[in-house]
C-alpha positions as CSV (number, residue, x, y, z in Angstrom):
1,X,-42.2,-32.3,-4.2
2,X,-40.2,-35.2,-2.3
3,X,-39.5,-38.9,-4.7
4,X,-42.1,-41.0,-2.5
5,X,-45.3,-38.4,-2.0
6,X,-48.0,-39.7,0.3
7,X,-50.9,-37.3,0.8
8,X,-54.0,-37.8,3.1
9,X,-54.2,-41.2,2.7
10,X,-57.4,-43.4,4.7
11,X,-58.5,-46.4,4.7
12,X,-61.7,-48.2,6.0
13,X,-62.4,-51.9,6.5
14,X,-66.3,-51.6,6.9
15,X,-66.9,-49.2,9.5
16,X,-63.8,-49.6,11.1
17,X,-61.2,-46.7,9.8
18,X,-57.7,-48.4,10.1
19,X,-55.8,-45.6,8.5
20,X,-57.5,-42.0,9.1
21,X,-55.4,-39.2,7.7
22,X,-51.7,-40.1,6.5
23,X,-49.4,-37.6,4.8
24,X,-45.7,-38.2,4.1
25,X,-42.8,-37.2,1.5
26,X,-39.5,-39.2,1.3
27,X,-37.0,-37.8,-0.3
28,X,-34.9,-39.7,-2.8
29,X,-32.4,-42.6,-0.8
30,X,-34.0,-41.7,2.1
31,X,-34.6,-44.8,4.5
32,X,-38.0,-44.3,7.0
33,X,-39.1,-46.9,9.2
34,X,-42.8,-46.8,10.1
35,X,-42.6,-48.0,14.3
36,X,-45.6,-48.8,16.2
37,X,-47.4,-51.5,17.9
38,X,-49.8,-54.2,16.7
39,X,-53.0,-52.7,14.4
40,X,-51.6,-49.3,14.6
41,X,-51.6,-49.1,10.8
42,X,-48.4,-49.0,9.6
43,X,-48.7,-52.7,7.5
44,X,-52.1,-51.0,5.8
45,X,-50.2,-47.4,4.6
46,X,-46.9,-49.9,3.5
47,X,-49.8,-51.8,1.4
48,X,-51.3,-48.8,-0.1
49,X,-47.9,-47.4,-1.5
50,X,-46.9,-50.9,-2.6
51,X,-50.4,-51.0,-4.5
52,X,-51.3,-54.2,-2.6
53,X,-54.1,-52.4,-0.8
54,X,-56.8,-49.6,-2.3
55,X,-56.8,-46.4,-0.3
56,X,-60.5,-45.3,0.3
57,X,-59.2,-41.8,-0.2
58,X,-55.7,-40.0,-0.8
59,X,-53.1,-40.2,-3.4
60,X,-49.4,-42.0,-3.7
61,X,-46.4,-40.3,-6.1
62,X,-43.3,-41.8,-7.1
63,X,-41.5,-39.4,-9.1
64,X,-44.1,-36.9,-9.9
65,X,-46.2,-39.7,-10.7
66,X,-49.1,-40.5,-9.3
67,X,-49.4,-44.4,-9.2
68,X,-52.7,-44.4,-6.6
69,X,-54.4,-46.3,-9.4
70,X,-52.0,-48.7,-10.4
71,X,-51.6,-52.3,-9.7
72,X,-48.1,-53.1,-7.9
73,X,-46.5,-54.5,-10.9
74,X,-46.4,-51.4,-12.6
75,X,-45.7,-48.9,-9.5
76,X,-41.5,-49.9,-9.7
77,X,-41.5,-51.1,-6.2
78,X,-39.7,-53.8,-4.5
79,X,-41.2,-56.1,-1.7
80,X,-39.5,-57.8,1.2
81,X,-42.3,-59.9,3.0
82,X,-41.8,-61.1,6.9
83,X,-42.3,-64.5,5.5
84,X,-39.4,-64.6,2.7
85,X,-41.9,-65.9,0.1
86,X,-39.6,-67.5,-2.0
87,X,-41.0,-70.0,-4.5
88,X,-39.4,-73.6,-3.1
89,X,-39.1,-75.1,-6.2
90,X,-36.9,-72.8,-7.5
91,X,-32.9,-72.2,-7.2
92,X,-31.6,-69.5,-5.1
93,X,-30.5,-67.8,-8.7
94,X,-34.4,-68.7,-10.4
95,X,-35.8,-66.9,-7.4
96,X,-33.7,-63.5,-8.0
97,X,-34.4,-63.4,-11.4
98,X,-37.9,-64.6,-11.2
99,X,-39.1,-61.0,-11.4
100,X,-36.6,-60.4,-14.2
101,X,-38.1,-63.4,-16.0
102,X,-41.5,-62.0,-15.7
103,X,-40.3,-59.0,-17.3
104,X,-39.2,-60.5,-20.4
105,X,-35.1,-59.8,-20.1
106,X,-32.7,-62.0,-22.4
107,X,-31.2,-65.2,-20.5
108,X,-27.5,-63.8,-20.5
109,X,-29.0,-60.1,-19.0
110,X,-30.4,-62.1,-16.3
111,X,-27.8,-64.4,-15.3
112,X,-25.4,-60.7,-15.4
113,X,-28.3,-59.4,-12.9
114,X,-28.7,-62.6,-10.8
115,X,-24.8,-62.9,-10.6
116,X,-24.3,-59.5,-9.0
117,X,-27.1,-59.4,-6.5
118,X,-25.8,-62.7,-5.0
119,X,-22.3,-60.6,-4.8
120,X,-24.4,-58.0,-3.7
121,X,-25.8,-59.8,-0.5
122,X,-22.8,-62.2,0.3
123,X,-23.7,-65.5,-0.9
124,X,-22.6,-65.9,-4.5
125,X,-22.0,-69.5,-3.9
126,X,-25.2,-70.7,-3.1
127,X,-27.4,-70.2,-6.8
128,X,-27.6,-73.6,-7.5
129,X,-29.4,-74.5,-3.7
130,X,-32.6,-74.4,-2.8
131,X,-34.4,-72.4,-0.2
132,X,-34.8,-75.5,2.5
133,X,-31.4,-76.2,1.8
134,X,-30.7,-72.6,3.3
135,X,-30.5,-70.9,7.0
136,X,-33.2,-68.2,7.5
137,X,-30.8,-65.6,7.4
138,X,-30.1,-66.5,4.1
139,X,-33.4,-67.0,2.9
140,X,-34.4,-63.4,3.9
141,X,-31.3,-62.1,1.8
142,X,-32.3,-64.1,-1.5
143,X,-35.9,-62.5,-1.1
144,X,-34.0,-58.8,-0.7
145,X,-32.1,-59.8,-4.0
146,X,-35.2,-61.1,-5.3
147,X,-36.6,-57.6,-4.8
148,X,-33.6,-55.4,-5.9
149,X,-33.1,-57.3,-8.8
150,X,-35.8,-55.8,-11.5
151,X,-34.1,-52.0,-10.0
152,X,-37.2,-51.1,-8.0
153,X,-37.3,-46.7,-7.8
154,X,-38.8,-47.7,-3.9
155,X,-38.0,-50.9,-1.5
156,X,-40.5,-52.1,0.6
157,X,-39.7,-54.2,3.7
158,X,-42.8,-55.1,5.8
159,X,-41.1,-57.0,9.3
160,X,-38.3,-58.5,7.3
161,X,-36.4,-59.7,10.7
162,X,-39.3,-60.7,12.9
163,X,-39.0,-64.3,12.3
164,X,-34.9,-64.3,13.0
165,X,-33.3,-65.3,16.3
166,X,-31.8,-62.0,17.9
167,X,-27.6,-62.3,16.9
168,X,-29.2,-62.6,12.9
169,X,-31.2,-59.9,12.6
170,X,-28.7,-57.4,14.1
171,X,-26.3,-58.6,11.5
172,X,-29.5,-58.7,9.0
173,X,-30.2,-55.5,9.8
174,X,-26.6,-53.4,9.1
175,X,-26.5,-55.9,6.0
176,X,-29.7,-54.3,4.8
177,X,-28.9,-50.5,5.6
178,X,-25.7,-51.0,4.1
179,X,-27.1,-52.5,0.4
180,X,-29.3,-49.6,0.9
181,X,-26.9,-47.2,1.2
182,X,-24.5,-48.4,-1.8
183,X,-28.0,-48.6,-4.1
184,X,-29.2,-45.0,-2.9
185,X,-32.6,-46.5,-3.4
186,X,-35.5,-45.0,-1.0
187,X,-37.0,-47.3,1.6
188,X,-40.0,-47.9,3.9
189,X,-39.0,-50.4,6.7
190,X,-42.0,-51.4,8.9
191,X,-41.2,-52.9,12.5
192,X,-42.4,-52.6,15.8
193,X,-39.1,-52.9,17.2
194,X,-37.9,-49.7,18.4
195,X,-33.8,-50.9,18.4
196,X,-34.3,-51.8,14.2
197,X,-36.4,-48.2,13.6
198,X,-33.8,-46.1,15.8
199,X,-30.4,-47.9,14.4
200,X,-31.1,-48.2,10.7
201,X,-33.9,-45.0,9.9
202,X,-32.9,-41.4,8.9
203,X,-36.3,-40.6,9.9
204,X,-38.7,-42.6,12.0
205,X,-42.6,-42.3,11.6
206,X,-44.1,-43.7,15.3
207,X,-47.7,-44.4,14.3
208,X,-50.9,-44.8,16.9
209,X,-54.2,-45.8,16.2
210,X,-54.2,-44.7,12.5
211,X,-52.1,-42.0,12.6
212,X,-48.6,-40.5,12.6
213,X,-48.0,-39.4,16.2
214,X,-45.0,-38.0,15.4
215,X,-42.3,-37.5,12.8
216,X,-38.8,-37.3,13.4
217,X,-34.8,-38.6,13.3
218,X,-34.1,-41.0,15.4
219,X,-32.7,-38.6,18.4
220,X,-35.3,-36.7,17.7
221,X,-38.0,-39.3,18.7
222,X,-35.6,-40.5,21.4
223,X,-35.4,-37.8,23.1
224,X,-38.1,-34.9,22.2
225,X,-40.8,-37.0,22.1
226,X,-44.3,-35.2,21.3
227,X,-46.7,-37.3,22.9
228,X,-46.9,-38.9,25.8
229,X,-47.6,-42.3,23.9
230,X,-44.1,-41.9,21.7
231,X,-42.6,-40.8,25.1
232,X,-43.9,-44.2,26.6
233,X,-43.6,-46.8,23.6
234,X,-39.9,-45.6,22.3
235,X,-37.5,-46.6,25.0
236,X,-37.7,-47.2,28.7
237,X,-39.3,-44.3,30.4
238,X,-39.6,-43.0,34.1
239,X,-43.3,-41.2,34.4
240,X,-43.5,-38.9,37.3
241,X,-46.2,-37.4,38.9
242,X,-45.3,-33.3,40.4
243,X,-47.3,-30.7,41.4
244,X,-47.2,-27.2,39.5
245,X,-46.4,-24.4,41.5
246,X,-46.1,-21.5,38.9
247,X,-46.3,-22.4,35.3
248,X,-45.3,-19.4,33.8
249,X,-41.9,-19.5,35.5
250,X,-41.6,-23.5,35.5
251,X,-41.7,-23.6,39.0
252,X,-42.8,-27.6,40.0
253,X,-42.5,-29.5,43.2
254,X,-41.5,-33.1,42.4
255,X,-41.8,-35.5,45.4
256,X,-41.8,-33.0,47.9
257,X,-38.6,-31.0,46.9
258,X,-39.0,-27.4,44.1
259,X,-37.9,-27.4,40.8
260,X,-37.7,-25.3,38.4
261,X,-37.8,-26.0,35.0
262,X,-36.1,-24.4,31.8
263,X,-39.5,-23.4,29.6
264,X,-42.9,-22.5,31.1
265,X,-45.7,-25.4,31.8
266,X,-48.6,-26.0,30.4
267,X,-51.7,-25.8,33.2
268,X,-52.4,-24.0,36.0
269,X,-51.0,-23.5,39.7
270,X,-52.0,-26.6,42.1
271,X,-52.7,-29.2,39.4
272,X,-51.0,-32.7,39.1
273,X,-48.4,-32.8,35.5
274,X,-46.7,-35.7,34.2
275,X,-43.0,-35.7,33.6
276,X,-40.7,-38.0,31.7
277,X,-37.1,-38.6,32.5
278,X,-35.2,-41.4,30.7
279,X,-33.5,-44.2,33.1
280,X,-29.9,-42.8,31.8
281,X,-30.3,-39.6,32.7
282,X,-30.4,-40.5,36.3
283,X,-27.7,-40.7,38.6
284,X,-27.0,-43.3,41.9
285,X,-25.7,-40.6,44.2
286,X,-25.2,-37.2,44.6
287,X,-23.2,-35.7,41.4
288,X,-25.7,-36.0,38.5
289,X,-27.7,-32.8,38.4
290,X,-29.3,-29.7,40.6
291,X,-31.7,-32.3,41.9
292,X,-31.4,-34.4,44.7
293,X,-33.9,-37.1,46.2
294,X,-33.4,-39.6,48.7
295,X,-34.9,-43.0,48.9
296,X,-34.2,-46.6,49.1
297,X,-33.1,-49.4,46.5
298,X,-36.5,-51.3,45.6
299,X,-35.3,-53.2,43.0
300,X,-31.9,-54.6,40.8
301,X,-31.9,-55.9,37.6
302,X,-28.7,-57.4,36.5
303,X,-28.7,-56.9,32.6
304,X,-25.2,-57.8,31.4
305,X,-23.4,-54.5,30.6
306,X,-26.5,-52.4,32.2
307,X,-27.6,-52.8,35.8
308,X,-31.1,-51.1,36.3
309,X,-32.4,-49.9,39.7
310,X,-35.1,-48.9,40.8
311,X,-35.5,-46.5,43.8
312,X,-38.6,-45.5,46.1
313,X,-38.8,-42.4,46.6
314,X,-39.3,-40.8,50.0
315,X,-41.8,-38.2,48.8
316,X,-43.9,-40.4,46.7
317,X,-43.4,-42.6,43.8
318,X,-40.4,-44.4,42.4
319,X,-37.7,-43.7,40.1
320,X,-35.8,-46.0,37.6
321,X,-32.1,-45.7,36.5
322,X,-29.3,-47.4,34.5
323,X,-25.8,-47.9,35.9
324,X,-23.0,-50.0,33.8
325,X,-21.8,-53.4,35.5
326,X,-18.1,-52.8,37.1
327,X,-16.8,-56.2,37.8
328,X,-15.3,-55.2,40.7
329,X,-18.0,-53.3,42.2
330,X,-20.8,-55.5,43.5
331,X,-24.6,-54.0,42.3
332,X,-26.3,-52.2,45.0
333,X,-28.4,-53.9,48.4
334,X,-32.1,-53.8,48.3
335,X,-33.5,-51.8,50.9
336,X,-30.2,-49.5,51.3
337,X,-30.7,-45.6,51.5
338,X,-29.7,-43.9,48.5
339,X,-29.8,-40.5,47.0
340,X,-30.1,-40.0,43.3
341,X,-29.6,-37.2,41.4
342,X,-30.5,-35.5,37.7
343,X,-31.0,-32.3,36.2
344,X,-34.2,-30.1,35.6
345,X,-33.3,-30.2,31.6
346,X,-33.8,-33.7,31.4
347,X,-37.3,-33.4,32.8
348,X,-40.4,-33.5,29.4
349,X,-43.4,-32.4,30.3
350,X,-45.7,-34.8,28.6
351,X,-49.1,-33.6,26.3
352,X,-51.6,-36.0,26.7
């Protein structure tokens, strides 16, 4: 049995089923992230295990316990809220050791406890401020001490770096996996930003509509996606339209020129598949695979260290692709005639 044991959990609102059939073991220091858009229901399952939220069916163990029934002050769990939460008329220090407080610990065991998570998350200076007297950065790492403090056995963080400007929560965010790593303790980390679940996750749950769409690491939701929805919300994705020819042997004809593919397709010969090739994978010219396809530059985005064209091409369709900046080289002319090239083992066939 894994540490964190999530089995068949659903959850209803009314009529409307927000969670339908969610099943999940984390093993012990393990960090997940749960990625997916807006109402998808990760928030709701983060809620159930937290014991915030009553399941309408299915069960939550921590540690061969089951803690389904239990309120969230008994269940061992930590909390980072989007919104830091801290209490404003209390000290950095009387935050962190509010939960300790609670709990009934001596005045000396807490000030031990409150000294070393301040250590812990880089400001040990700061006990005696208050949290308007502090950066939001700051704020979100006094409401992670605030939640490591009582030694949680699981760390919830529900959007913890949603509210930070961009150059924080990358810093935030390697702070957070690395307090993680040196505590060992097993985490759920909810976001709907693909860079935070692919950079700081062992293993990344995308969820759609209620369920888990698929399970994976990191590369392997990158770049085996299941479904064509993981295919199209993780990353930046070229969806191609071919034509199958024989699918038994693989044999496609994308944009007018044959392929063949490395594994049989799925369908029949003469009907329309979708295909799914990554803009890195593709190649301005001639030396980037055993397919070639001319067309014209449609479109340049400069992006800093990443230009990204898109080309139109002849047979039908366009394709995107990534080429770094050279300072020396200038990006390419709209409207010039270009081949591009990439290789039939970069090419997904996408399930609906």
């Amino acid at each position: 049995m894994s540490f964190l044991d999530i089995r068949h959990l659903q959850k209803s609102f009314g009529a409307h089923r927000v969670v339908k059939d969610f099943t999940l073991g984390i093993d012990k220091g393990e960090f997940v992230s749960f990625l997916g858009p807006s109402g998808c229901g990760k928030t709701t399952v983060l809620r159930m295990v937290g014991g915030f939220e009553a399941p309408t069916s299915g069960a939550v163990s921590i540690d061969g316990r089951d803690v389904t029934a239990l309120p969230a002050n008994r269940r061992k769990i930590g909390m980072v809220f989007q919104s830091y939460a801290l209490f404003p008329n209390l000290t950095v220090a009387e935050n962190v050791g509010f939960g300790l407080k609670v709990a009934g610990q001596g005045k000396a065991e807490i000030a031990r406890r409150v000294a070393e998570m301040l250590e812990l998350i880089g400001l040990p200076q700061l006990g005696s401020r208050y949290p308007f007297q502090l950066s939001g950065g700051q704020q979100q790492r006094v409401a992670l001490a605030r939640a490591l403090a009582p030694r949680p056995e699981v760390l919830l963080l529900d959007e913890p770096l949603s509210a930070l400007d961009a150059k924080i929560r990358v810093s935030l965010r390697d702070e957070i996996r690395r307090i993680q790593r040196d505590l060992g303790i097993t985490t759920i980390f909810v976001t709907h930003d693909q860079e935070e679940a692919l950079s700081m996750s062992d293993r990344v749950v995308v969820m759609h509509q209620g369920v888990a769409d698929q399970i994976g690491t990191p590369f392997e939701i990158y770049n085996r996606p299941a479904t064509r929805f993981v295919a199209e919300f993780v990353g930046t994705l070229n969806l191609i339209d071919a034509d199958l020819v024989d699918a038994a042997a693989g044999h496609i004809r994308l944009a007018g020129v044959p392929v063949t593919l490395d594994r049989a397709s799925p369908g029949r010969a003469g009907e329309r598949i979708s295909l799914a090739l990554r803009p890195e994978t593709v190649t301005l010219g001639r030396g980037g695979g055993d397919i070639v396809l001319p067309g014209r530059i449609a479109e340049v985005h400069f992006l800093g260290p990443v230009i990204r064209v898109r080309v139109s091409v002849e047979g039908g369709g366009s394709i995107a692709l990534d080429t770094f900046n050279q300072a020396d080289r200038l990006p390419p002319l709209i409207g010039a005639p270009v081949d591009i090239s990439m290789s039939h083992r970069d090419l997904l066939v996408l399930a609906a």
